[in-house]
C-alpha positions as a printed NumPy array, in Angstrom:
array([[  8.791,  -0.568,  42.774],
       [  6.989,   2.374,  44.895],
       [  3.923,   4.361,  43.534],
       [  6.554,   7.553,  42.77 ],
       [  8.952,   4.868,  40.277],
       [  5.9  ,   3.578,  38.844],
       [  4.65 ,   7.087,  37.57 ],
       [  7.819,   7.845,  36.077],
       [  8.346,   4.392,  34.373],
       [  4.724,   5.244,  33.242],
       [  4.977,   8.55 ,  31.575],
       [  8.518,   7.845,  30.19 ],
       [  7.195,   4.992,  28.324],
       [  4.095,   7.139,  26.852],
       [  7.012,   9.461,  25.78 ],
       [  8.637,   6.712,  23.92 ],
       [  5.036,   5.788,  22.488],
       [  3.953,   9.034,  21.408],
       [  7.245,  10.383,  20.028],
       [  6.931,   6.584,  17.581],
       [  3.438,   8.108,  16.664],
       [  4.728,  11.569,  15.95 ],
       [  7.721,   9.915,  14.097],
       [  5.433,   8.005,  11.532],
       [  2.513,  10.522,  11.   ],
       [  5.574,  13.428,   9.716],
       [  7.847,  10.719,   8.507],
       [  5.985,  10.927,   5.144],
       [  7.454,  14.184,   3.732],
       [  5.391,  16.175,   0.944],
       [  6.728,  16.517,  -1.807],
       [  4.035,  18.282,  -4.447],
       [  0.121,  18.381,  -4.723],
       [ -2.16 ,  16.925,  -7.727],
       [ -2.996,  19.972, -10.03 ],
       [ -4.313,  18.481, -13.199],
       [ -5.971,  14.919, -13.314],
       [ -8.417,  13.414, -16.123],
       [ -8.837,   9.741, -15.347],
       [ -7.64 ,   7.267, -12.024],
       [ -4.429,   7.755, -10.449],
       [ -3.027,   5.281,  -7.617],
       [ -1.054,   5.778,  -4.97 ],
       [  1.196,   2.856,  -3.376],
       [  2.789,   4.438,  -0.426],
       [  6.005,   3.698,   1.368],
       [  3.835,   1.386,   3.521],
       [  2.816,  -0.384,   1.473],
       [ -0.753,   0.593,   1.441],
       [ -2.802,   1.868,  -1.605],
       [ -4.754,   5.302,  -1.984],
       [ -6.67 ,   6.77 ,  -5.025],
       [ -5.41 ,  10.241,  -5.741],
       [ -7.84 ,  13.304,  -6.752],
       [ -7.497,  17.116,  -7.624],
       [ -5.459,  18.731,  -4.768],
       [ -4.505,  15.279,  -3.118],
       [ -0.844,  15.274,  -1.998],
       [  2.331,  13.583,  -3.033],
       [  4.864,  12.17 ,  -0.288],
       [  8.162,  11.024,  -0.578],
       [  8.585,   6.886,  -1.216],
       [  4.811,   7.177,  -3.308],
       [  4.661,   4.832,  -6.404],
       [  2.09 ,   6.545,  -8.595],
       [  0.347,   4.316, -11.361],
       [ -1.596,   6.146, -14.005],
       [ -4.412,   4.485, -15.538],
       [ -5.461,   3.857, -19.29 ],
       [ -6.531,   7.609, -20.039],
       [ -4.918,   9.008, -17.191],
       [ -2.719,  12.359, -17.72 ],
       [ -1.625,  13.484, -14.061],
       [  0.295,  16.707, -13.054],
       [  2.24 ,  17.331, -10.176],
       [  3.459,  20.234,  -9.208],
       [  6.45 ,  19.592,  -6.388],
       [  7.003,  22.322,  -3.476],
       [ 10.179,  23.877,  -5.785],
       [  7.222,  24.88 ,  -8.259],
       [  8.598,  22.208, -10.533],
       [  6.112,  20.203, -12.364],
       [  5.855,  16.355, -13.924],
       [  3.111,  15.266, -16.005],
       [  2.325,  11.541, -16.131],
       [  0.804,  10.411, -19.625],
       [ -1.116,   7.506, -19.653],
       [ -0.064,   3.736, -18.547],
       [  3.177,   5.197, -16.265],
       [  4.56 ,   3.798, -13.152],
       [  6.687,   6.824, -11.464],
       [  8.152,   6.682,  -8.131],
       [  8.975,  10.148,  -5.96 ],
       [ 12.142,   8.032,  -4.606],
       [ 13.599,  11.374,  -2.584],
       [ 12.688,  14.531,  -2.282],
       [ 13.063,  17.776,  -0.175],
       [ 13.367,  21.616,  -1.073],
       [ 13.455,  24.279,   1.583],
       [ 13.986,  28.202,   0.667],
       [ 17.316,  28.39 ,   2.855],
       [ 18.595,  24.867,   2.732],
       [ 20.138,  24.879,  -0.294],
       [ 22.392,  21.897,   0.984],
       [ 19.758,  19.582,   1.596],
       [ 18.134,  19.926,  -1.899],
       [ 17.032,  16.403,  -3.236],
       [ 15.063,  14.894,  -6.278],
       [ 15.129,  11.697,  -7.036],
       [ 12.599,   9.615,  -9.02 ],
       [ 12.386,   6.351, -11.039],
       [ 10.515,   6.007, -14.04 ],
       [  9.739,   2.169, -13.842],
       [  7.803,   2.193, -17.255],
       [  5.333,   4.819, -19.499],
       [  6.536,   8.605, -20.301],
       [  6.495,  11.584, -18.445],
       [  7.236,  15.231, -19.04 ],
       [  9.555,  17.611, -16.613],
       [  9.834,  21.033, -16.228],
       [ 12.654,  22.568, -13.533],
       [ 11.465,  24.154, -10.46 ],
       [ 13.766,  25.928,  -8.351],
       [ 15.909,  22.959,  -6.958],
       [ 17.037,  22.238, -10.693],
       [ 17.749,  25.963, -11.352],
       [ 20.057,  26.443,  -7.639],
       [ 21.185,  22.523,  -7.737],
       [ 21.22 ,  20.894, -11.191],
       [ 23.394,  17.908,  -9.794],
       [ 21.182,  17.251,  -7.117],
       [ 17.994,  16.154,  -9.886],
       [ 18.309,  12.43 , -11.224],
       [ 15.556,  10.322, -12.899],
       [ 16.429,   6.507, -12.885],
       [ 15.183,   4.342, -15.759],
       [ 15.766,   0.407, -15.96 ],
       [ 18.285,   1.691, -19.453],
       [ 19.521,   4.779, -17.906],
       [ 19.803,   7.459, -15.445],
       [ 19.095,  11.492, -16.392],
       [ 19.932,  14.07 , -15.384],
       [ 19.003,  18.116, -16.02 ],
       [ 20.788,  21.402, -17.122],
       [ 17.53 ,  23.6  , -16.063],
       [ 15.21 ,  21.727, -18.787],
       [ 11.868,  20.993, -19.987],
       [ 11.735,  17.564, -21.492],
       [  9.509,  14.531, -22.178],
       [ 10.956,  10.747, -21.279],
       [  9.331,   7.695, -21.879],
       [ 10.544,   4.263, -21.225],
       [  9.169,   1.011, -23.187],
       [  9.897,  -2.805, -21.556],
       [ 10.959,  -5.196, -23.194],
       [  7.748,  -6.93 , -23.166],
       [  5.963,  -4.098, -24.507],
       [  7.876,  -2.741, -27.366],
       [  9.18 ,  -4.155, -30.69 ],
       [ 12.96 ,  -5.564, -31.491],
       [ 15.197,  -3.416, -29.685],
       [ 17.126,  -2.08 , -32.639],
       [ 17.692,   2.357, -32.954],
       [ 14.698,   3.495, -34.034],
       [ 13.618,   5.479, -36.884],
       [ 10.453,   7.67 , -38.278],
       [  7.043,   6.514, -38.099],
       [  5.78 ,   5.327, -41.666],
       [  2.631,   5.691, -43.301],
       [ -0.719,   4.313, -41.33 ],
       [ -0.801,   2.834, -37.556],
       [  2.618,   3.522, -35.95 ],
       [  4.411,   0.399, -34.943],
       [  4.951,  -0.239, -31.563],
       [  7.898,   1.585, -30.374],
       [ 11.153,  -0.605, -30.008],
       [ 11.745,  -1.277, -26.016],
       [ 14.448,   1.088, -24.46 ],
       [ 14.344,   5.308, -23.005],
       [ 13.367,   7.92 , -25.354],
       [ 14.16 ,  11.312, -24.63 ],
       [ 12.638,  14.584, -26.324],
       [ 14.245,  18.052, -25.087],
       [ 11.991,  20.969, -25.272],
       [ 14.234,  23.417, -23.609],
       [ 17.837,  23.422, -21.574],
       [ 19.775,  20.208, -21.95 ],
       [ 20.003,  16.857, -19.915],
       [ 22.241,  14.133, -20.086],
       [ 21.316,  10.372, -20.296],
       [ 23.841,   8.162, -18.333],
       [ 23.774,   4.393, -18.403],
       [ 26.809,   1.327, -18.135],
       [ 27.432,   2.127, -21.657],
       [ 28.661,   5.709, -21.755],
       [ 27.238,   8.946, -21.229],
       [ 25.75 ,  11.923, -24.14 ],
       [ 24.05 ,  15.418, -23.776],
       [ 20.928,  16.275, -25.509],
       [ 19.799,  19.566, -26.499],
       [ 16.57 ,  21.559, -27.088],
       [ 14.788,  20.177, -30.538],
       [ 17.336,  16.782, -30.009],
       [ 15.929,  13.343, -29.701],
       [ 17.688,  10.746, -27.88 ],
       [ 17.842,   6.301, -27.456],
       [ 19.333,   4.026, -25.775],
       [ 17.816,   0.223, -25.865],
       [ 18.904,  -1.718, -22.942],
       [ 21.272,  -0.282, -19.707],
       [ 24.504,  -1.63 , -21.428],
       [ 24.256,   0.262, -24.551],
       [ 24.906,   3.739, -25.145],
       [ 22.626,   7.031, -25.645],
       [ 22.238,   7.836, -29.775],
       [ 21.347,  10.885, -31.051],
       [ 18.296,  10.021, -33.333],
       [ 17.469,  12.697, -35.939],
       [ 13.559,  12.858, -36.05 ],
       [ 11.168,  11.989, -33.592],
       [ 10.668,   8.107, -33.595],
       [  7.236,   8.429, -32.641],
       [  7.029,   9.981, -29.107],
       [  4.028,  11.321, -28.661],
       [  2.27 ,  13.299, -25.528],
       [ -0.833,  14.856, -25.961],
       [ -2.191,  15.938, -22.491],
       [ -5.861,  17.464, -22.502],
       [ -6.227,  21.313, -23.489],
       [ -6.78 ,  21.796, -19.363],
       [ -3.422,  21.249, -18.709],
       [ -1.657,  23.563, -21.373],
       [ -2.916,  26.676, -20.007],
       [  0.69 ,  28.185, -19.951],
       [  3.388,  27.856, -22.825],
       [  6.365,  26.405, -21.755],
       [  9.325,  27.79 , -24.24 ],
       [ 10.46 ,  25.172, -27.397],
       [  9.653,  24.289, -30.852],
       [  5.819,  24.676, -32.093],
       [  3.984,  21.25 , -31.977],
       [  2.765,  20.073, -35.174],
       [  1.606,  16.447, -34.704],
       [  3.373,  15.12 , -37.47 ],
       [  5.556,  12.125, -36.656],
       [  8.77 ,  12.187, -38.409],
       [  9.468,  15.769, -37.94 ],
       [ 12.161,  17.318, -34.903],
       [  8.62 ,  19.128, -33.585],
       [  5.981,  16.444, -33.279],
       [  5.712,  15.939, -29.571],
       [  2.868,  17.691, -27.998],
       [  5.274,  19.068, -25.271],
       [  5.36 ,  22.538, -25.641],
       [  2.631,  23.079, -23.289],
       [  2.618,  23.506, -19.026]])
């Protein structure tokens, strides 16, 4: 091989090399940015590796963020939608993108492996309801342009899985394992191999296992999610907390 074929073998192969660099440093899309944070919050990235999250830190697409003991996170995603992590969660941001004029490639996807959460809709949820899901090991949910709180309990965590009812008097029991769902505002609907119901604002909602279908429960069974006073600076709109379990408005969720 002459000194000209040499040169050209050369720079195509730095081509190749630097266009797999470029590839992986903007193959991690972002999807939102930490905006409230009281305690730890991990970070296990697509790759596997592990970063501690802070005020202003980003959130990519494929992250697995675990909240610690007295950790409340927020995230607010580039569609100005926001989800609050309460303490003890493991969330994943499975998929998504947003883009102003790219209606068609909307996408949010997210698992909520255990631990509660609360949602509000950003812009892909109002222009592409269909295109929002949040996967639970019991069942998959999915929005009407909403504001509600889910929290999932394993198995080894929670009580017997039977439907649950109000909190009685002294410590609350453990909650029974399975997804609760509290709707502030809008609607979703909670899918699973069992069948398929639609919650509305001030509705509770249970299912215990992925074969057995969403119930309407008629008070709150003990969901509770009481975020510091830093990160209810705006008022979302739904029922008035009150802090009392038992009654259709005791989950702190009201609050942005």
């Amino acid at each position: 091989m002459n000194c000209a074929k040499r040169r050209t073998a050369t720079k195509a192969l730095a081509g190749v090399l630097l266009a797999g660099v470029f590839g992986m440093a903007w193959g991690a899309q972002v999807a939102g940015t930490i905006v409230n944070l009281s305690g730890p919050l991990m970070a296990r990235k697509a790759d596997g590796t592990v970063k501690v999250l802070g005020l202003k830190s980003e959130v990519e697409q494929g992250d697995t963020l675990v909240s610690e003991k007295n950790t409340y996170a927020q995230i607010r995603f580039i569609d100005n939608s926001e989800i609050t992590l309460q303490p003890g969660t493991t969330f994943k941001v499975e998929a998504f993108a947003y883009e102003a004029g790219k209606p068609e490639a909307d996408s949010a996807s997210f698992s909520l492996i255990k631990g509660g959460l609360r949602s509000l809709t950003g812009l892909l949820g109002k222009r592409n309801k269909e295109k929002f899901s949040l996967k639970t090991p019991t069942a998959t949910i999915g929005i009407r342009g909403t504001t509600f709180i889910a929290q999932y309990v394993p198995a080894s965590a929670g009580g017997m899985a039977a439907p649950p009812g109000p909190a009685g008097r002294g410590a609350p029991p453990a909650l029974p394992s399975g997804l609760y769902v509290s709707v502030i505002d809008g609607a979703i609907s909670m899918s699973n191999a069992g069948g398929s119901m639609n919650f509305s604002a001030g509705q509770f909602g249970y299912t215990a296992n992925a074969l057995k279908p969403p119930v309407m429960v008629p008070n709150n069974p003990g969901i509770k999610f009481t975020p510091p006073p830093v990160f209810s600076m705006q008022t979302a709109p739904g029922p008035q907390n009150t802090s009392v379990p038992g009654k259709a408005a005791a989950v702190d969720c009201e609050v942005r």
